[in-house]
KOLPA-416417 format. One record per atom (N, C-alpha, C): x, y, z. Coordinates in steps of 0.02 Angstrom, whole numbers, padded with zeros to 5 digits, always signed. Atoms other than C-alpha are relative to their C-alpha. Layout:
<rs>
XYZ...
</rs>
This chain:
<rs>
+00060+00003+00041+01407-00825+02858-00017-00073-00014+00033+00059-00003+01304-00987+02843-00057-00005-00067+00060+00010+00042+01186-01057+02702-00040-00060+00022+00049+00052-00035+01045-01168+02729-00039-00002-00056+00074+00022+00032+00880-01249+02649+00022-00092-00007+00009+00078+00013+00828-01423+02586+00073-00031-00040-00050+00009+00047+00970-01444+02462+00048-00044+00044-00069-00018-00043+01093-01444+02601-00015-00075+00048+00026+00054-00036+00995-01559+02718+00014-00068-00038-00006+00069+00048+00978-01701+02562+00069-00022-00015-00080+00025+00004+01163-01698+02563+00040-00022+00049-00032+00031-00053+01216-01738+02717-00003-00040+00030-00007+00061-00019+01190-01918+02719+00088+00000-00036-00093+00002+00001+01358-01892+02605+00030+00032+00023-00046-00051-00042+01444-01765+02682+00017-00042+00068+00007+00042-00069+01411-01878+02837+00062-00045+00022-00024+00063+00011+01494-02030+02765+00048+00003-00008-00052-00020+00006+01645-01935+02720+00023+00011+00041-00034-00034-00056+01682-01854+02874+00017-00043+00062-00023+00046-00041+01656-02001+02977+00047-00057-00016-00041+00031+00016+01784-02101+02880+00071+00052+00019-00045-00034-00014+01901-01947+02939-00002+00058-00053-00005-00013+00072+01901-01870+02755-00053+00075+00016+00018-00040-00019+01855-01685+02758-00053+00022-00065+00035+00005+00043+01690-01653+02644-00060+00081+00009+00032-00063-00021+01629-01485+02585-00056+00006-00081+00045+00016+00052+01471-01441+02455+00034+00077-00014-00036-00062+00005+01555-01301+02345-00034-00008-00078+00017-00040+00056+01529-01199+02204-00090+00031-00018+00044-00031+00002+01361-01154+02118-00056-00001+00047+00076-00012-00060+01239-01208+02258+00024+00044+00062-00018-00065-00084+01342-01096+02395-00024+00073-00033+00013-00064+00041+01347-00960+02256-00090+00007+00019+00096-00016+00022+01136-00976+02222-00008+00003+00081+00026+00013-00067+01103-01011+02416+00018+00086+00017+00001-00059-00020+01194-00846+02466-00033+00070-00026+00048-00064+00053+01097-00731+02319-00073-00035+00014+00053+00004-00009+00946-00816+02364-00033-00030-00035+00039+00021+00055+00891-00895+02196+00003-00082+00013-00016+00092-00020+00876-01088+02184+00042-00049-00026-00036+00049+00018+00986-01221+02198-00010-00051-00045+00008+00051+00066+01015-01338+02054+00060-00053+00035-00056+00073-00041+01151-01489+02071+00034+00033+00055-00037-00028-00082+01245-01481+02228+00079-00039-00029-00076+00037+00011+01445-01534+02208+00007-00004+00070-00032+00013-00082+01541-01601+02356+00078+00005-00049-00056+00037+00023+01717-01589+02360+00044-00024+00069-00033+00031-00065+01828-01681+02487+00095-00022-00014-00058+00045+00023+02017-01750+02516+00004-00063-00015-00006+00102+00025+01978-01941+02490-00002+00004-00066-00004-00012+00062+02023-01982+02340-00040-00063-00039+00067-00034+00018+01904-02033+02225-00011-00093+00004+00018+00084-00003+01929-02240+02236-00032+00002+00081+00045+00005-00049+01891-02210+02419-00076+00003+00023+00064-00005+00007+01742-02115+02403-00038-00054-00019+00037+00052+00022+01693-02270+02294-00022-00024+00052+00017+00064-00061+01715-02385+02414-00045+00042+00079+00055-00010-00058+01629-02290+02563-00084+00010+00011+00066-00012+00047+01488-02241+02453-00044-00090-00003+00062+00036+00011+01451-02423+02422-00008-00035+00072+00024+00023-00074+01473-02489+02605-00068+00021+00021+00070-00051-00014+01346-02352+02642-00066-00020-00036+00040+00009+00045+01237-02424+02529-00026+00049-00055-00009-00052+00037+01245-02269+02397+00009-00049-00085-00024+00005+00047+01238-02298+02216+00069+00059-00037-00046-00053+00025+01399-02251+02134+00009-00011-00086+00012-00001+00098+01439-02199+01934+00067+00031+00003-00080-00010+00000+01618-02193+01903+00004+00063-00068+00003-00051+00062+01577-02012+01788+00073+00019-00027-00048-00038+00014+01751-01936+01787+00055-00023+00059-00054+00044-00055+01880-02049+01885+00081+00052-00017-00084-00018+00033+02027-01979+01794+00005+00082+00037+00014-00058-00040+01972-01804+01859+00011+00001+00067-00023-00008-00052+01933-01860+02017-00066-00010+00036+00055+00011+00002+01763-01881+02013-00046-00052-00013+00053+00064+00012+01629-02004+02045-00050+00022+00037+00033-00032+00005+01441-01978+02044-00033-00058+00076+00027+00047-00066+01366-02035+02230-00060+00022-00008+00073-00001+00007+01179-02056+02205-00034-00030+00088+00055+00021-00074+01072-02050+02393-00056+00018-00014+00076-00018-00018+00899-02039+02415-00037+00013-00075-00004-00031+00072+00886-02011+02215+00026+00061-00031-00049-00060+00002+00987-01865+02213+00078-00021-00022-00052+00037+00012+01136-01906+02123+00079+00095+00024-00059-00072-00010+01294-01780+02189+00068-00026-00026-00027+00000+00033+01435-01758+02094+00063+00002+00056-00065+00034-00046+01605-01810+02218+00065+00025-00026-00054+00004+00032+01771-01747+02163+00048+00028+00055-00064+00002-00032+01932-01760+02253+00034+00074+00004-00046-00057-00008+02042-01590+02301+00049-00006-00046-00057-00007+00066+02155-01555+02141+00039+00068-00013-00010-00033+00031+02258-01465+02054+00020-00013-00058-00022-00002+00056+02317-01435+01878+00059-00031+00010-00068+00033+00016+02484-01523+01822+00002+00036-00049-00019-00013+00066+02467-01486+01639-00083+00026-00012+00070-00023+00036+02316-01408+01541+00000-00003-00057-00016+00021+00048+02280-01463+01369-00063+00038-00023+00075+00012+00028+02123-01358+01310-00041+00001+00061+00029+00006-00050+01992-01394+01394+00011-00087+00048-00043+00043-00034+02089-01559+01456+00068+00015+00038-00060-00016-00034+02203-01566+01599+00046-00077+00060-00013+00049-00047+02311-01669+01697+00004+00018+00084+00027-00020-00069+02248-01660+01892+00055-00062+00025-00048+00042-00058+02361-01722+02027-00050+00012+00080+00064+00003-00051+02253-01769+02172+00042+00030+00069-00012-00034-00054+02294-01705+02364+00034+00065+00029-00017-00082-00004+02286-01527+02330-00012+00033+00094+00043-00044-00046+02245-01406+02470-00035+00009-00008+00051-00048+00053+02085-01307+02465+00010+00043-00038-00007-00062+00048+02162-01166+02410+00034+00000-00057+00001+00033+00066+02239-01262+02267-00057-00010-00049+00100+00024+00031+02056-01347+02224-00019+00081-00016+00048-00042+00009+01984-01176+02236+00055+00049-00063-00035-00038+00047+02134-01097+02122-00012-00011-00053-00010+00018+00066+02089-01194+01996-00058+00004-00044+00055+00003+00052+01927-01157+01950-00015+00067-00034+00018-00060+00048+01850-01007+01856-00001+00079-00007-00008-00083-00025+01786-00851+01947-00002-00008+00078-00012-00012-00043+01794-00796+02101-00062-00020+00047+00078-00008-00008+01599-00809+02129-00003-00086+00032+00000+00058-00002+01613-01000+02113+00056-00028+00042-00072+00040-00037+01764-01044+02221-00018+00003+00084+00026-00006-00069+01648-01038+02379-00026-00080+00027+00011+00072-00033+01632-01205+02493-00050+00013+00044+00043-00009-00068+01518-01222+02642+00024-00065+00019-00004+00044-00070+01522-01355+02788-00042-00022-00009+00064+00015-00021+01380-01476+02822-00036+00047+00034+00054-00067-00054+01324-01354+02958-00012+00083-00030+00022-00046+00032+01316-01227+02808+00059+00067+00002-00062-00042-00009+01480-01118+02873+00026-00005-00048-00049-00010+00079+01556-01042+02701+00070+00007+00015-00074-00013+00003+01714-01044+02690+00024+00017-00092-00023+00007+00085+01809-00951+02537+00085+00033+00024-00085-00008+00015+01980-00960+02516+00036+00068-00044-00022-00039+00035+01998-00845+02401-00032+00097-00019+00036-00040+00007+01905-00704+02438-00062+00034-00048+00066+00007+00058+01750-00730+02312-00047+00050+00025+00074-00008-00041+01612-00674+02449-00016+00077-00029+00025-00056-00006+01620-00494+02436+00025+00015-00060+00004+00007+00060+01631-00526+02253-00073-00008-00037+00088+00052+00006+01465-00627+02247-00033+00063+00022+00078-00048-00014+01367-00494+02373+00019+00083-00042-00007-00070+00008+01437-00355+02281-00019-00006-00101+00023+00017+00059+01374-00442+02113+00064+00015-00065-00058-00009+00026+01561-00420+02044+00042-00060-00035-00025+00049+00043+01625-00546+01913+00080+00018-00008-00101+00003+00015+01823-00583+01911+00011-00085-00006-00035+00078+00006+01919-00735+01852+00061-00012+00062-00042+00051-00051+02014-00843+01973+00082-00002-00013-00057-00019+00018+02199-00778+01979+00009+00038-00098-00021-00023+00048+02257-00730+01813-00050+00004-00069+00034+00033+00061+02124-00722+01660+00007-00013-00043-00020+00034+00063+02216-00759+01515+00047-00057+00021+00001+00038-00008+02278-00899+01609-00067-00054+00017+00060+00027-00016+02119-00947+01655-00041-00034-00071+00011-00003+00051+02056-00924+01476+00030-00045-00018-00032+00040+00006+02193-01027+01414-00013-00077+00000-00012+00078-00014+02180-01180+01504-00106-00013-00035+00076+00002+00034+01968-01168+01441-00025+00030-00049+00030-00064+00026+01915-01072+01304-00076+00015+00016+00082-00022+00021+01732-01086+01333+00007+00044+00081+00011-00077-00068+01767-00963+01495-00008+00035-00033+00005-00085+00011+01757-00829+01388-00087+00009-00009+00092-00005+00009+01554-00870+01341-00002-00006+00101+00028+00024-00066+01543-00931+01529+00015+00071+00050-00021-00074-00055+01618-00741+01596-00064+00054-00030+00059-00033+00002+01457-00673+01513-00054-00032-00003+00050+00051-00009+01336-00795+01532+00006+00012+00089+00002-00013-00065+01384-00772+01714-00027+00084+00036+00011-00087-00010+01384-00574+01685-00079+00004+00013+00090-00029+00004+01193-00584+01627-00018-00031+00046+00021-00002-00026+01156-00689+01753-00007+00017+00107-00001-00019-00059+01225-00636+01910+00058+00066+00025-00030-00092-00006+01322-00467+01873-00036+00071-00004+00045-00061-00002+01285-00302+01907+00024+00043-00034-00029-00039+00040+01304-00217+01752-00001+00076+00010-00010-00097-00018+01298-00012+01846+00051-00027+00003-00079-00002-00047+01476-00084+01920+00035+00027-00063-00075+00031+00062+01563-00098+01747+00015-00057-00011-00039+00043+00008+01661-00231+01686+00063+00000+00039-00068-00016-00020+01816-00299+01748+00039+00025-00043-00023-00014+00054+01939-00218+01657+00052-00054-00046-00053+00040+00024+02082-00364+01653-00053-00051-00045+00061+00073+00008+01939-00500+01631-00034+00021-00093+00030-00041+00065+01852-00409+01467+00069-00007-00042-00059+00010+00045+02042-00370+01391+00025-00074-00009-00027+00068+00012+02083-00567+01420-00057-00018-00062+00064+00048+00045+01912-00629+01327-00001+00032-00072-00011-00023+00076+01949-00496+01187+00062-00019-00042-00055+00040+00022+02120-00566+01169-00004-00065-00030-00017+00070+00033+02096-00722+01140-00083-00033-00021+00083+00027+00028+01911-00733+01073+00028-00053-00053-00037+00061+00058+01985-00829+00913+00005-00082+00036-00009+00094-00044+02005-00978+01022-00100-00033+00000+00068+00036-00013+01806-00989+01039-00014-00043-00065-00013+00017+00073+01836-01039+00849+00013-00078+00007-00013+00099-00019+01890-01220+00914-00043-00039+00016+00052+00020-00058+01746-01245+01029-00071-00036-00053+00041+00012+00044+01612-01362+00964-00084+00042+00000+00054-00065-00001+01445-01277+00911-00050-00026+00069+00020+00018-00037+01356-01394+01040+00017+00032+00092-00039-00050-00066+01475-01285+01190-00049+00068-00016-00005-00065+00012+01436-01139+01119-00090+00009-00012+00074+00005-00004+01246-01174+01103-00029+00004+00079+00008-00008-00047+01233-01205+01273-00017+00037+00037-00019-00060-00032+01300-01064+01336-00035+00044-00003+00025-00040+00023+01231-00960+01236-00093-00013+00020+00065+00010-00027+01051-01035+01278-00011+00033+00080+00022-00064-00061+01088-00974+01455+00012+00054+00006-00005-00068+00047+01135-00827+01404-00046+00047+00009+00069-00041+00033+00990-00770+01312-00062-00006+00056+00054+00019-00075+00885-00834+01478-00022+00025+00032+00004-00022-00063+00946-00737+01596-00046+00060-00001+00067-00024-00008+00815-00617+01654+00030+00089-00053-00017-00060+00063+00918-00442+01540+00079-00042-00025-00041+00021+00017+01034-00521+01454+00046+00048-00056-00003-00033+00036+01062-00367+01359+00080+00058-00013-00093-00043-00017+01240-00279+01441+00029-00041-00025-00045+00081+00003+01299-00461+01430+00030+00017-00076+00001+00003+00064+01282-00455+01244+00022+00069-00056-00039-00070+00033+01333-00282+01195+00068+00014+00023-00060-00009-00047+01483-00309+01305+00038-00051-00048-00041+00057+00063+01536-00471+01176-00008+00039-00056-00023-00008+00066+01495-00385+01021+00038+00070+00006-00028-00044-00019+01611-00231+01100+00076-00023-00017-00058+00036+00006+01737-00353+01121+00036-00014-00047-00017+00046+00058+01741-00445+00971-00017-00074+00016+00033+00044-00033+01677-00603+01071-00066-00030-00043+00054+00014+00031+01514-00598+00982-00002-00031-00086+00000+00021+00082+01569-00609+00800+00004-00063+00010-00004+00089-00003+01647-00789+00841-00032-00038+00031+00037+00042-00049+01521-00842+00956-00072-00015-00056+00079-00001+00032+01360-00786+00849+00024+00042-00065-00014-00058+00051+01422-00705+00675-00053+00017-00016+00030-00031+00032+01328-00610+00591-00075+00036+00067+00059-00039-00049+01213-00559+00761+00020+00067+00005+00002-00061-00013+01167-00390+00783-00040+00004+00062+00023-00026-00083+01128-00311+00971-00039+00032+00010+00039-00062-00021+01028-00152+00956-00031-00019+00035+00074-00003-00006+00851-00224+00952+00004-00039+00074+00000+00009-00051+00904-00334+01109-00028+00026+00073+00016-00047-00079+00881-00203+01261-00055+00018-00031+00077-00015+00002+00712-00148+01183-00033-00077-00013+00018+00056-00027+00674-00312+01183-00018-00012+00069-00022+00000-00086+00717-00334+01355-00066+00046+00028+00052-00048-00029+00616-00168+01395-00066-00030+00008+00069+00021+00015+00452-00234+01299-00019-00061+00033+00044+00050-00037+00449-00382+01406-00032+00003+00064+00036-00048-00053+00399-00288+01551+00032-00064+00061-00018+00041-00036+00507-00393+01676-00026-00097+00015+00000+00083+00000+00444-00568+01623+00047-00010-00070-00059+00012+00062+00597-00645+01521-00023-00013-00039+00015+00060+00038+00557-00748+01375+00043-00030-00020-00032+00070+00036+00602-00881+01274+00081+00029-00025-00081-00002+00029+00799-00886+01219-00020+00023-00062-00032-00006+00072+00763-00906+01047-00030+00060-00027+00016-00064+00001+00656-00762+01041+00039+00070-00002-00024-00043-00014+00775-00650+01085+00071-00034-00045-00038+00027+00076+00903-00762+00973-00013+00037-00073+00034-00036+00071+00791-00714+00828+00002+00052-00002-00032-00072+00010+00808-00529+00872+00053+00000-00018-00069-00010+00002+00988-00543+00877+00022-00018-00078-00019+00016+00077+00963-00618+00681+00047-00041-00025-00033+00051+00047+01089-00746+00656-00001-00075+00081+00000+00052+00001+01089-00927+00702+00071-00061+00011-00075+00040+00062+01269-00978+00609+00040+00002+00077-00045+00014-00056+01383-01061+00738-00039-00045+00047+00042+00055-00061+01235-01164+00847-00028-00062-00034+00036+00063+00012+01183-01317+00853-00093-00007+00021+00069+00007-00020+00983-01303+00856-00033-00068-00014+00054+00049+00017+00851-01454+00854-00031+00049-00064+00052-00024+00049+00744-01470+00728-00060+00063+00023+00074-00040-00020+00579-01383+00796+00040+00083+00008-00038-00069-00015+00717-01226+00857-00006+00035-00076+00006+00009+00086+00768-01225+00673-00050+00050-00016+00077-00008+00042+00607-01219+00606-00035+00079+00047+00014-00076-00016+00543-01065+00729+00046+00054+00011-00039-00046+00012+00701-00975+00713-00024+00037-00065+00017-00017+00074+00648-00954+00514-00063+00028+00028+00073-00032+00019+00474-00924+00552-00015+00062+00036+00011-00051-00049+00485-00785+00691+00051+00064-00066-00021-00056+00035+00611-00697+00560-00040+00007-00046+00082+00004+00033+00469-00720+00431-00001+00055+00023+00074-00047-00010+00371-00636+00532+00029+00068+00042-00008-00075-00013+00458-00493+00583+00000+00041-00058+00006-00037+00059+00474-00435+00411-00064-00014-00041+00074+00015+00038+00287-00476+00351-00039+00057+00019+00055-00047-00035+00139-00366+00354-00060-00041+00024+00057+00031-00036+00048-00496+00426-00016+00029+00081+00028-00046-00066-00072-00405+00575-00004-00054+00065+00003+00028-00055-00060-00484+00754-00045-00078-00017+00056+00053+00020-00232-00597+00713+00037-00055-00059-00017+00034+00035-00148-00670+00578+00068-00045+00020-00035+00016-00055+00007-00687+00680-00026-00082+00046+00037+00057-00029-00096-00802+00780-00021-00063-00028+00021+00042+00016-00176-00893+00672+00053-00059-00024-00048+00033+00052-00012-00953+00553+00047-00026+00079-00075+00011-00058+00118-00959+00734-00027-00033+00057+00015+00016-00072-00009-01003+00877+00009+00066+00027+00000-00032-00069-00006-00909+01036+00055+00009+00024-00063-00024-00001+00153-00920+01083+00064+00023-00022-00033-00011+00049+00259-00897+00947-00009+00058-00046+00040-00069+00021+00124-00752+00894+00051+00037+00023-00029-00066-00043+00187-00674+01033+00073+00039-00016-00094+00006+00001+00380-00693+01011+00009+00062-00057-00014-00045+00087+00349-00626+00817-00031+00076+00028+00015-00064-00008+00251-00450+00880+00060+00012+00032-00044-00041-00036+00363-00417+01014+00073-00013-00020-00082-00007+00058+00534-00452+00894-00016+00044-00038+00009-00044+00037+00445-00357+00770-00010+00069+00025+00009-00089-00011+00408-00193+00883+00073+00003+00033-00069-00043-00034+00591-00212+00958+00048+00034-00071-00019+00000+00068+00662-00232+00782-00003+00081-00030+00030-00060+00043+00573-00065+00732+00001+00084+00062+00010-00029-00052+00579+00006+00908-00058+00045+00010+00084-00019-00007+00400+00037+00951-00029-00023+00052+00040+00025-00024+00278-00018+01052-00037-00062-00053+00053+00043+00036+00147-00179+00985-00035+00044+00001+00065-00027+00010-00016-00111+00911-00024+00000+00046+00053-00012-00026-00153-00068+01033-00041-00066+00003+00029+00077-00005-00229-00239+01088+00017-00054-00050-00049+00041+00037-00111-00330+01024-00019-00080+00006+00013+00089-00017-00148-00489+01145-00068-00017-00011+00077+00018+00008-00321-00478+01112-00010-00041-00057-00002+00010+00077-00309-00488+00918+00042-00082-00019-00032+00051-00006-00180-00632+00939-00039-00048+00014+00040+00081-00052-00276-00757+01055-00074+00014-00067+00041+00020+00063-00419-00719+00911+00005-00039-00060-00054+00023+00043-00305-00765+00787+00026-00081+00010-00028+00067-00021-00243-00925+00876-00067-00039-00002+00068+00035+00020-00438-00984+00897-00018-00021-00069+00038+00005+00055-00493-00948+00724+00007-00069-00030+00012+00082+00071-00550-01086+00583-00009+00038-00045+00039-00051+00044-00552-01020+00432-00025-00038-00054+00064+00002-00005-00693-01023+00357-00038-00054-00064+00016+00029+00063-00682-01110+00204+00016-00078-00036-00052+00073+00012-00647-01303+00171-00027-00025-00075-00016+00016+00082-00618-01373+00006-00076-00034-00023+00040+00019-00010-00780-01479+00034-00054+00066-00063+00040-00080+00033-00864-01276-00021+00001-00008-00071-00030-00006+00053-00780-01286-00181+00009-00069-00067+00002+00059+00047-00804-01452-00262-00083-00007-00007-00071+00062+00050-00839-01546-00390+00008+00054-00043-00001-00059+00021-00823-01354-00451+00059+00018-00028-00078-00013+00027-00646-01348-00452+00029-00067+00046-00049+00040+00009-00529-01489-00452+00087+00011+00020-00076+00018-00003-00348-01543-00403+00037+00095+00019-00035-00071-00020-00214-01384-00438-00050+00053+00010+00034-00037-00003-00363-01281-00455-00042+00050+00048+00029+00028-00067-00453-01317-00305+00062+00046+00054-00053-00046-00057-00274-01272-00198+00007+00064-00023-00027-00076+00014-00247-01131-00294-00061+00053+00031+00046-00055+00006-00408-01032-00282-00005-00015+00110-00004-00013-00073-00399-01091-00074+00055+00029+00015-00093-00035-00024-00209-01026-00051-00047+00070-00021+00038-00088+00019-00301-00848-00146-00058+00016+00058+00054-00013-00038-00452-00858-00024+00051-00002+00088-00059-00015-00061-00314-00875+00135+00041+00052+00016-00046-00068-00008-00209-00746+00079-00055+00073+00014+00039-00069+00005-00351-00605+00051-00036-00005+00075+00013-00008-00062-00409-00675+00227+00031+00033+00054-00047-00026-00037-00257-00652+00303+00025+00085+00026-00017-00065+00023-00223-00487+00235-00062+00040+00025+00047-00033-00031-00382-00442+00293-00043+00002+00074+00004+00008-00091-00372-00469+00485-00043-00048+00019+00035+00053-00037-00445-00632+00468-00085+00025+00008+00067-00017-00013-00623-00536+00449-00041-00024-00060+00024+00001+00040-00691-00579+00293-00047-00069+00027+00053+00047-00017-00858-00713+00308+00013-00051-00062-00014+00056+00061-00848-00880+00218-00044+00024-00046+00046-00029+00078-00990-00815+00089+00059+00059-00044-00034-00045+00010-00872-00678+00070+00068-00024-00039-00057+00048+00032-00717-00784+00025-00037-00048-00065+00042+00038+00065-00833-00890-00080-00025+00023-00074-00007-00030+00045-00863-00755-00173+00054+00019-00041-00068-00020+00033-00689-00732-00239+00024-00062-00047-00005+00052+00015-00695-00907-00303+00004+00018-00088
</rs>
């Protein structure tokens, strides 16, 4: 079996440079994975036997910018054509500390490939695109079957954030009819407590791709099954998730959207702006503010997020021209500027009687006519 496209091509000025120094140079892990399922390649890794001062040095003969990222690993970052690829030497474990380990360089492959995660990811290719897997991954990958890489509570162990990364992988490239593995699931429920170490910035991450992937919804009922979920996301709840999922009619949305279903926050590291529409989408699932109004207070996209949390929430359908009422909502001006109301009313007065003329707008689908509001003055 063979993979191909552009990806592959832009790499084999290094792959090149390696092989003609003798040094055997293969592009492995997630771009063989994505190439063979079809979806698109993101960074490309190489890994090779030269070890990793060589690479330097052939890299800069070649004229290659190099970035000494992870020397101690084994790794250094060879930048061609503006494409920077990530270089790391054939290893294995010595010691494992956490998610620190001590690597002893001139592994085999089937060392290198023992040491990484799942089975999915432990796939190499050739310049000329010929996969090679050591470890029998392949008919893992086409059979959309998630397993850890020898033992999983050794696996677990030496990383804790594998246990977010064995469903983060589930939602996005498992096939939840199969089942779960059964060892793989009992390791991550074992030793969930360990995600407890992990900073919230890991665990944000993760969890952002996560919530991404196109149903992320087995993924997530499969952690709070576990016990996985409490320490990852406390206080989240799952139901409204898969009707979520449903109501998006096969276009995903936004993470936090589907975050905000799930109702808790506690444990991530969000930006400000996240933050701030995490609160306001829960707002607005519990408001009786109508779609139009929706719009007006959230925008357009954020409208959206709040109906369709609020009809998974409740399990429903949205109202009957839902997007119509919205994008009205997002246009509007309303109708009344303070300008109306002076030198009539003054200062607190003035805000107060406009906050009263907003609300009875609101509440009233945004229909009422500025004479109409003026009248309430």
């Amino acid at each position: 079996m063979k993979v191909a496209g552009d990806w592959l091509t832009r790499a084999a000025p290094v792959l090149a440079m390696l092989e003609a120094a003798g040094h055997r140079a293969l592009v492995v892990g997630g771009c063989v994975r994505n190439a063979l399922l079809g979806v698109p390649v993101g960074d490309v890794d190489i890994a090779t036997d030269a070890r990793p001062e060589t690479v330097s040095e052939l890299a800069e003969t070649a004229g290659f910018r190099v970035v000494p990222t992870g020397l101690a690993h084994g790794t250094v970052t060879v930048v061609a054509q503006g494409t920077g690829y990530e270089v790391t030497t054939f290893r294995r474990d010595a010691e494992t500390f956490g998610r620190r380990a001590r690597v002893v360089f001139g592994a085999a492959l089937e060392q290198d490939a023992a040491r990484r995660d799942f089975t999915l990811n432990a796939l190499y290719a050739q310049a000329d695109g010929s996969v090679i897997d050591p470890l029998g991954g392949l008919p893992d990958l086409l059979a959309r079957r998630l397993r850890f890489v020898g033992d999983p509570d050794a696996r677990i162990t030496e990383d804790a954030l594998r246990i977010l990364r064995f469903f983060r992988f589930l939602a996005q490239y498992g096939d939840p009819d199969q089942g779960l593995d059964a060892d793989a699931l009992a390791a991550c429920a074992h030793h969930s407590a360990m995600l407890d170490t992990l900073s919230r910035e890991r665990i944000t991450a993760e969890m952002r791709k996560l919530l991404a992937a196109p149903d992320p919804a087995p993924a997530v009922a499969a952690m709070a099954a576990s016990g996985v979920l409490l320490h990852a996301l406390p206080g989240a709840m799952p139901q409204a998730l898969p009707v979520l999922v449903h109501l998006e009619e096969g276009h995903p949305g936004p993470w936090l959207r589907r975050l905000a279903v799930l109702g808790s926050a506690d444990g991530l590291r969000l930006s400000n702006a996240e933050t701030r529409d995490f609160g306001l989408l829960r707002d607005a699932f519990f408001s009786p503010d109508t779609p139009a109004a929706l719009g007006w207070l959230l925008g357009a996209a954020l409208g959206a997020d709040a109906i369709l949390g609020r009809a998974a929430l409740l399990e429903t359908h949205p109202p009957a021209g839902w997007q119509t009422d919205l994008a009205r909502g997002a246009a509007a001006q309303f109708p009344v500027k303070p300008a109306d109301l002076m030198p009539a009313l003054q200062g607190p007065a003035l805000g107060a009687a406009l906050k009263r003329m907003q609300a009875h707008w609101l509440a009233h689908d945004l229909r009422p006519t500025r004479d109409e509001l003026l009248g309430l003055a």
